[in-house]
Backbone as CSV, one residue per row, in Angstrom:
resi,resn,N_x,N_y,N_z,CA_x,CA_y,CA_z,C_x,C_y,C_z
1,UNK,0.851,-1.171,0.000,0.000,0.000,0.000,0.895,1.232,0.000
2,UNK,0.435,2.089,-0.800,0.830,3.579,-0.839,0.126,4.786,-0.371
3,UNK,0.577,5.290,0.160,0.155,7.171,0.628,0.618,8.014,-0.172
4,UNK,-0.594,8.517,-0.975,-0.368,9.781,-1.728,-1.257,10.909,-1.437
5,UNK,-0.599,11.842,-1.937,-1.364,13.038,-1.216,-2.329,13.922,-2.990
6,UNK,-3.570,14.131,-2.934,-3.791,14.755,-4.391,-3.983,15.775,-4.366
7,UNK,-3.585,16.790,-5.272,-2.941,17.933,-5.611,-3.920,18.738,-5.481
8,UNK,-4.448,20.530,-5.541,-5.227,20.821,-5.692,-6.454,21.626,-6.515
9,UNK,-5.619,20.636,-8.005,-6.496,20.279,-9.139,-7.066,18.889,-9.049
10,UNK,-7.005,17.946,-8.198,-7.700,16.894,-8.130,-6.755,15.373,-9.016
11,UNK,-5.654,15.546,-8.944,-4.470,14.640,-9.393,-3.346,14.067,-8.506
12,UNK,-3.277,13.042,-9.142,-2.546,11.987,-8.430,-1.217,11.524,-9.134
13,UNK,-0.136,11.572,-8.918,1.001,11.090,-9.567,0.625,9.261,-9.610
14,UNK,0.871,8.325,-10.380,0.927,7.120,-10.238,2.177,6.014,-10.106
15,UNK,3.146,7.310,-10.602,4.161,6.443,-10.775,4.889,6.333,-12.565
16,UNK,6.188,5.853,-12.639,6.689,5.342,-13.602,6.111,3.892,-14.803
17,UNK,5.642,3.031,-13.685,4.845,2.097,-14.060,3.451,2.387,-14.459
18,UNK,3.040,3.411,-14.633,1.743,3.540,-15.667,1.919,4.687,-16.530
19,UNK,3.059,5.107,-16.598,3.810,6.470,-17.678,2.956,5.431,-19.366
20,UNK,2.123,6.772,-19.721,1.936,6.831,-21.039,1.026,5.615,-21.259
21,UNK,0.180,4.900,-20.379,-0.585,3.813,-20.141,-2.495,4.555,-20.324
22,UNK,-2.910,3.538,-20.838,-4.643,3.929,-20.847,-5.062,3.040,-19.070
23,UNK,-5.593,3.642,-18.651,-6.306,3.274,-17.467,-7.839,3.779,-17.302
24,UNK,-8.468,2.615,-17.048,-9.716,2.913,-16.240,-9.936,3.145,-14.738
25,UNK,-10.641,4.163,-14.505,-11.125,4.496,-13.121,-12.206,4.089,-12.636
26,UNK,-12.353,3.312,-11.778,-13.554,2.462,-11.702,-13.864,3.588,-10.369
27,UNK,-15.491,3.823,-10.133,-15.555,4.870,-8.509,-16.135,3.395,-8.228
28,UNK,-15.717,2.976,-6.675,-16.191,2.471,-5.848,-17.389,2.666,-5.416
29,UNK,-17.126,3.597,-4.729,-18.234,4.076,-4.151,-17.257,5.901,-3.650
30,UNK,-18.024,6.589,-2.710,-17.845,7.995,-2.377,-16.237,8.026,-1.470
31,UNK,-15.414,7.070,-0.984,-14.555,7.006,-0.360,-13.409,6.222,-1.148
32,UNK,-13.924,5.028,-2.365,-12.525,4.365,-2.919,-12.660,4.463,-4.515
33,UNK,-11.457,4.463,-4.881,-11.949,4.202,-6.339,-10.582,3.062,-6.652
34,UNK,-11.106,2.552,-8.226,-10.027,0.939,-8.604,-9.142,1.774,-9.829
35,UNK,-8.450,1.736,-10.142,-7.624,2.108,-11.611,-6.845,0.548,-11.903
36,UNK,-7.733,0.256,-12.944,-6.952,-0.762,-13.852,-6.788,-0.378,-15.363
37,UNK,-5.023,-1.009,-15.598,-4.708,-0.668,-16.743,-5.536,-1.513,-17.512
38,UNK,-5.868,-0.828,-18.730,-6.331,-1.094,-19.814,-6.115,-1.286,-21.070
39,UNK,-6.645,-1.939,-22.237,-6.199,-1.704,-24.134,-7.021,-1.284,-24.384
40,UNK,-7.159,-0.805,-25.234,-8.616,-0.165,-26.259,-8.151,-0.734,-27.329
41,UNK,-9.288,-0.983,-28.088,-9.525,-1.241,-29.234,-10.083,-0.420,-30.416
42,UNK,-9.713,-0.057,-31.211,-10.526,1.024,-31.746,-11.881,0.222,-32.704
43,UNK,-12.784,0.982,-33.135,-14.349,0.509,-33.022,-14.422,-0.815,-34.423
44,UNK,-13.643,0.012,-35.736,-13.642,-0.308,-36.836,-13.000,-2.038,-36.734
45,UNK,-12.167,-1.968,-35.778,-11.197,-3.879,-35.240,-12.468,-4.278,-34.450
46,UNK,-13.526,-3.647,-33.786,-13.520,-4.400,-32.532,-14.699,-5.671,-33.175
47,UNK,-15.039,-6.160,-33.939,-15.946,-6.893,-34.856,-14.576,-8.438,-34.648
48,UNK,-13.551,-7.647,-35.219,-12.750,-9.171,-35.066,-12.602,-9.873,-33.982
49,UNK,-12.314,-9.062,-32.803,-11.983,-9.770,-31.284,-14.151,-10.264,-30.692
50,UNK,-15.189,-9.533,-31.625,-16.224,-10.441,-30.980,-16.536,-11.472,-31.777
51,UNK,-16.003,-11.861,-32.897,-16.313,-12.963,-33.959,-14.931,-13.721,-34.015
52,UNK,-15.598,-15.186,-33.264,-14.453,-16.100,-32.822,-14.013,-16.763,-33.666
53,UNK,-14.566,-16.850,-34.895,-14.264,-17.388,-35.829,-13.022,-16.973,-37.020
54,UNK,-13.892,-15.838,-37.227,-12.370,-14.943,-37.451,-11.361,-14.612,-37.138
55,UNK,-11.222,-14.132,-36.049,-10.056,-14.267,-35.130,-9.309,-15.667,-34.634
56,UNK,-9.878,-16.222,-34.930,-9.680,-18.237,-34.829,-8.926,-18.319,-35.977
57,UNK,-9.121,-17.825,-37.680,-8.627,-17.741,-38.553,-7.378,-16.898,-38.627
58,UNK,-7.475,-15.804,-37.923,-6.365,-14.617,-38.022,-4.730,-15.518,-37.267
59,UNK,-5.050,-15.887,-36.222,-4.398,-16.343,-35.225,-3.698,-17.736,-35.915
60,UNK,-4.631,-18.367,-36.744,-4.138,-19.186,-37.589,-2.859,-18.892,-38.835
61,UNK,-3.721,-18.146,-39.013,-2.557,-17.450,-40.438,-1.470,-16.812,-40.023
62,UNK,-1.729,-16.462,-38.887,-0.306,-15.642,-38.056,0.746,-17.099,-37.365
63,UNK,0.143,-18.125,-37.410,1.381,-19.317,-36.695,1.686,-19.542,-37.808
64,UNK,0.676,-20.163,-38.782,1.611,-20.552,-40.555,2.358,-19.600,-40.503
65,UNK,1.869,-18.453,-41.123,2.903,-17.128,-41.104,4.419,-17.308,-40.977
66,UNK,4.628,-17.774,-39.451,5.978,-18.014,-38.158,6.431,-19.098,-38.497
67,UNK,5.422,-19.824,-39.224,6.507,-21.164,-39.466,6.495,-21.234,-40.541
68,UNK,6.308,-20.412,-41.386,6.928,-20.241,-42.872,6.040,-20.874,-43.996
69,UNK,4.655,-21.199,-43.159,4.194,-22.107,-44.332,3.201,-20.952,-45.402
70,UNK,3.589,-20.457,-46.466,3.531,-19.314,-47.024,3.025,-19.964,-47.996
71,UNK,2.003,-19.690,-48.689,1.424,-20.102,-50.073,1.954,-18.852,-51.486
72,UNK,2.074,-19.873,-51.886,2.816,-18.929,-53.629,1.081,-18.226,-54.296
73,UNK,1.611,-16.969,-54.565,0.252,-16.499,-55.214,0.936,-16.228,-56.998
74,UNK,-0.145,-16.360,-57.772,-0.239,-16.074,-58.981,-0.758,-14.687,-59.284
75,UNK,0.058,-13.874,-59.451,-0.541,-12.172,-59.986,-1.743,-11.916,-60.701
76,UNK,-1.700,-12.883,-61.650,-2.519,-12.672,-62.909,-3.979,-13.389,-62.114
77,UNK,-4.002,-14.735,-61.331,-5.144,-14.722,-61.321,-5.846,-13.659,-59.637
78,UNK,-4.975,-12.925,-59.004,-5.519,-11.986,-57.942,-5.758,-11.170,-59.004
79,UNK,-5.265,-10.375,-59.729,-6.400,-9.546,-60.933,-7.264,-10.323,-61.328
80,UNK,-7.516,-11.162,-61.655,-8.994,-11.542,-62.471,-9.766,-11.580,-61.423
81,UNK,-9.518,-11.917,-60.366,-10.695,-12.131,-59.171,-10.802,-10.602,-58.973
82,UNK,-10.096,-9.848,-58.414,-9.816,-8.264,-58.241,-11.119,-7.813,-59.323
83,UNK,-10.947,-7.899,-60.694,-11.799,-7.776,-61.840,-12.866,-8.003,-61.485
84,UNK,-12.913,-9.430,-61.295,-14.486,-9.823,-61.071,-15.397,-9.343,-59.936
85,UNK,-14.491,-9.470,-58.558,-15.217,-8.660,-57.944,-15.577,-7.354,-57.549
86,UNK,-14.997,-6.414,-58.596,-15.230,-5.228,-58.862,-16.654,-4.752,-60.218
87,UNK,-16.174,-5.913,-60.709,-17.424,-6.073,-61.583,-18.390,-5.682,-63.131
């Protein structure tokens, strides 16, 4: 446990260990409050981390990836599909 004293703009130093960190402030109630560090996600990703399936896939392609198992692509036929599904 720590004793800090808050300033009188209503701030708290935290320390080195949460320098440049996102944190949530949870209020307890009128006497405590919780600060846990946090990630954000920004809105446009956050579809991948709730669809397990996809992200089941991503996570996949990222170990092939690491172990090198890399599929050869053909130029000519990513344009024709490119083509086609442009339309």
């Amino acid at each position: 446990m720590t004793i800090k004293t808050v300033d009188s703009k209503g701030r708290i130093a935290l320390g080195s260990r949460f320098a440049n960190k996102t944190v949530i402030i949870e209020e307890v109630d009128e006497t405590e409050i919780r600060i846990i560090a946090a990630s954000v996600i920004p809105e446009r990703e956050l579809w991948l981390h709730k669809n397990e399936a996809a992200m089941a896939s991503v996570q996949r392609g990222l170990q092939q990836a690491a172990a090198g198992q890399l599929t050869e692509i053909d130029p000519h036929e990513d344009n024709a599909l490119l083509e086609e599904l442009d339309g």
